[in-house]
N, C-alpha and C positions, 0 to 999 in steps of 0.2 A: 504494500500500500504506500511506504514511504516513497520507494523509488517509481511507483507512479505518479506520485506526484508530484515527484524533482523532474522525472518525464514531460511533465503539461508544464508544469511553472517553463520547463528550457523550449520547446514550442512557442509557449505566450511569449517569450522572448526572440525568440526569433521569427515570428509574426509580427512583434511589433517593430521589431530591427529592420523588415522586410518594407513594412508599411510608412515606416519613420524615414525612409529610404528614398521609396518612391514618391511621398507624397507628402514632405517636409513642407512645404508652401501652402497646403490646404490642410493643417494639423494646429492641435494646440501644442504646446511646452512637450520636450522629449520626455521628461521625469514622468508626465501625465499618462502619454500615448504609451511607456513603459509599463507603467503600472496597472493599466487598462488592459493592456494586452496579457499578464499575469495574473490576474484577475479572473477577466474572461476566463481563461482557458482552466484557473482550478477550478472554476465555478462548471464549468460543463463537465469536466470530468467526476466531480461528485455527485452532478444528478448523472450522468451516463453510467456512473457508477452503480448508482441507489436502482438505479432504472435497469441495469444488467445483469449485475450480480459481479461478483468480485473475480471470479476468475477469464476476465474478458481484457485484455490489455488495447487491444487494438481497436475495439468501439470508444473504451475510452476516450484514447489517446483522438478517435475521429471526432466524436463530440466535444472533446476538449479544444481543437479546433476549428469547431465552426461555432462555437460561443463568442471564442477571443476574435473570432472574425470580424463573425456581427458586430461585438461591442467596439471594436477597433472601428467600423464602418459607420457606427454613428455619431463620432468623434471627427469623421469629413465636414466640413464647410465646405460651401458650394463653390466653383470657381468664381463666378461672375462677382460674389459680394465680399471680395482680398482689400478690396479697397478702405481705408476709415474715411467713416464721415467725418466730416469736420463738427466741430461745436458750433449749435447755430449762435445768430450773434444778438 
């Protein structure tokens, strides 16, 4: 159990290292998009877990993956609105 979850946490990381990567200009703060992505992916892997049963390593590790996905993907800003408004005057 320990080492699947050092499994999902090194995924969430490198999911977010992936996504921090490509898509540094439509992201908040690295620290955040980091720990988003570690997050994500324990949190999928304990209900994929709860939800599978314990001797299933490789559902896990998939659902641990497309949590930290999702939650990485709702941490995008749209391209079009990079810009600051100004403070009106």
């Amino acid at each position: 159990m320990i080492l699947e979850a050092l499994a999902s946490a090194m995924l969430g990381v490198a999911l977010a290292w992936a996504a921090d990567r490509r898509f540094s200009h439509r992201l908040p703060n690295r620290a955040f998009v980091f720990a988003t992505g570690i997050a994500g992916a324990l949190f999928g892997d304990f209900i994929t877990h709860s939800a599978v049963g314990p001797d299933s390593l490789l559902p896990s590790l998939l659902g641990a993956a497309v949590v930290s996905t999702a939650s990485l993907s709702l941490l995008l800003r749209p391209a079009g609105r990079l810009r600051r408004r100004s403070a009106p005057a």
